[in-house]
C-alpha positions, 0 to 999 in steps of 0.5 A: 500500500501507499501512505499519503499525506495531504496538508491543507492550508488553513488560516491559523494552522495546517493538518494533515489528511491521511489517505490510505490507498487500497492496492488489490491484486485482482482488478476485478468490477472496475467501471473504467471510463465511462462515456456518458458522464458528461451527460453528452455521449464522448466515446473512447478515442479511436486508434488506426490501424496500425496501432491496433497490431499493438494494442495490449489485449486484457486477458483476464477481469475484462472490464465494461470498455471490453478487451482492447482497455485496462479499465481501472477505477473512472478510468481506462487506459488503451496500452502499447505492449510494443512500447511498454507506455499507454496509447492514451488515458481517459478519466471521468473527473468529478470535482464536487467530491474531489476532496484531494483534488483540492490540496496538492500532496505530501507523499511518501514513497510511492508502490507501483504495481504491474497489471497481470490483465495483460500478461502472457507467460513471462511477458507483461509487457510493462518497465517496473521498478527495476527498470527505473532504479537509478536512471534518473527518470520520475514515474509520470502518472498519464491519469493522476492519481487523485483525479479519479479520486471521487465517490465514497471513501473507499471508492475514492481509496481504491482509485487512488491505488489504481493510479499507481499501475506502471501502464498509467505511467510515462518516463519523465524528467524530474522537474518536468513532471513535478513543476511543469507538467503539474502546471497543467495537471493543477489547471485541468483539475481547478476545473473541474473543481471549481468551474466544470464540476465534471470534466472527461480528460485524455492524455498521453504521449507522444512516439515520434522522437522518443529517446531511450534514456537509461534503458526506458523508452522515454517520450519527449512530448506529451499532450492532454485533451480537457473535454466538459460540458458548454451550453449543452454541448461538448467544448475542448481544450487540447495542449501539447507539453514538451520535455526536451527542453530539460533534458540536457539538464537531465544528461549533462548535469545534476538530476533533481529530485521530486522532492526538491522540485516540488516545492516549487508548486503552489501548495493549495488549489484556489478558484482563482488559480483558474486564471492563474494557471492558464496565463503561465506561460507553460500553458499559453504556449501549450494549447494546441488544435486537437487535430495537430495532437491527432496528426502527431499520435494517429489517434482520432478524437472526434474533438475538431469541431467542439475545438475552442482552439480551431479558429486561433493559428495552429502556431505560436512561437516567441524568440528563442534567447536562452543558451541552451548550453549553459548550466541552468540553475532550477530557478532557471528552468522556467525562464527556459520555456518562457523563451523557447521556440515553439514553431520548429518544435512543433514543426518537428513533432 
């Protein structure tokens, strides 16, 4: 099991709030994803072809999604066995009960666990945790981990436990999951709490240019798709993040732990930080047409025309002036990406 402790900010003090994940072995009766919970039918995304020659198969505790996803607790995961990473997540968010979602996280040590659904012999097609000792590289959550967290106490324990299953996760570089891809984790569930109440969120990553760092199989880019509910219709974000820019950090210099970048994160999510967070420049830069995301990951959505980006141009790019070979002090990373160069990079995708 995992032990998690959650501060939560208070005027005259502070308290912890402990939550005990609950692990169990078999993943039996998990609902996955669901594709009316937004009240409007959004089915889950669809793969080509080819993809579909590596799409993990669930042999045992098939869930209501069928066979081709890993169905987990308000969330599915359609995986690549040949990668040993998730096509893409899809997780149902409700903020109303979202209590965690609220607070960011003091964690111990995490427990992943590997998914025996998709095992065949001795291949479970997935990295463990020998695999990422000492490379340098953080489990980066697709779904996380308290985004599916809702529902009753026990529920919302069991979700968190699901989370934390080596397909739900991406090798990333320590402060791009702690600080900037958090950025836009914090984003997504602030609106959920505060501003959608239900919102449906895919993610994943990216093929094309994908590095082997240490011995994992290590995606350079990431996106993420916030679908909610608008006047009776669906609306969508999509947003595309990169972790190039951090890796010659990651190669040439000191690694950093999460722990020590972490501390860089807003402690506790207010309405306000909506606004906040969205002017970043992290996620101004980010925010993608969906079908530029669909174009780089072969997968179809069925998002284009529910796009609230589809009329802005597809690209937006400011001055490239930082020395990328300099060594970049932490406090340093985010003047990084405030002046990164975001038309090759997208170009090159």
């Amino acid at each position: 099991m995992t032990n998690f402790k959650v501060a939560i900010n208070q005027k005259t003090s502070s308290h912890l709030l402990y939550e005990q994940a609950i692990h169990t072995d078999g993943l039996d009766n998990r609902n996955g994803y669901d594709p009316a919970f937004l009240g409007i039918k959004l089915d889950l995304p669809l793969l080509s072809v080819a993809q579909k020659q590596d799409l993990a198969e669930v042999i045992s505790n098939v869930g209501p999604n069928g066979s081709n996803f890993l169905d987990y607790t308000h969330f599915s995961i359609a995986y690549n066995k040949a990668k040993k990473l998730p096509f893409f997540t899809a997780v149902n968010i409700y903020g109303k009960t979202n209590i965690l979602g609220m607070v960011h996280e003091e964690r111990e040590s995490d427990s992943w666990d590997k998914d025996d659904r998709i095992k065949i012999g001795q291949d479970d097609f997935q990295y463990g945790s020998k695999d990422y000792r000492k490379t340098g590289l953080a489990k980066g959550h697709m779904v996380r981990y308290y985004d599916p967290a809702w529902g009753t106490e026990e529920i919302t324990k069991i979700a968190i436990g699901d989370t934390f299953h080596y397909t739900n996760c991406c090798p990333q570089i320590p402060y791009f999951n702690g600080v900037v891809w958090n950025y836009l984790e914090d984003y997504c569930i602030a609106r959920s709490i505060f501003q959608d109440n239900k919102v449906t969120l895919f993610a994943g990553p990216i093929f094309n240019k994908a590095k082997v760092i240490n011995g994992l199989l290590t995606p350079m880019n990431f996106w993420k798709i916030l679908v909610y509910e608008k006047g009776g219709k669906l609306s969508a974000l999509g947003f595309i993040m990169s972790q190039e820019p951090y890796l010659m950090k990651l190669e040439k210099h000191k690694v950093f732990t999460l722990e020590q970048v972490i501390k860089e994160v807003q402690p506790t999510l207010k309405k306000e930080d909506i606004e906040r967070l969205f002017k970043k420049n992290e996620l101004l830069a980010a925010q993608i047409k969906i079908s530029l995301i669909e174009e780089k990951t072969g997968i179809s959505f069925g998002l284009n025309e529910v796009d609230e980006f589809k009329a802005k141009p597809q690209l937006t790019a400011t001055p490239l002036v930082t020395n990328f070979s300099k060594n970049i002090k932490i406090h340093e990373f985010r003047q990084l990406m405030n002046t990164f160069e975001w038309n090759p990079f997208l170009a090159a995708l």
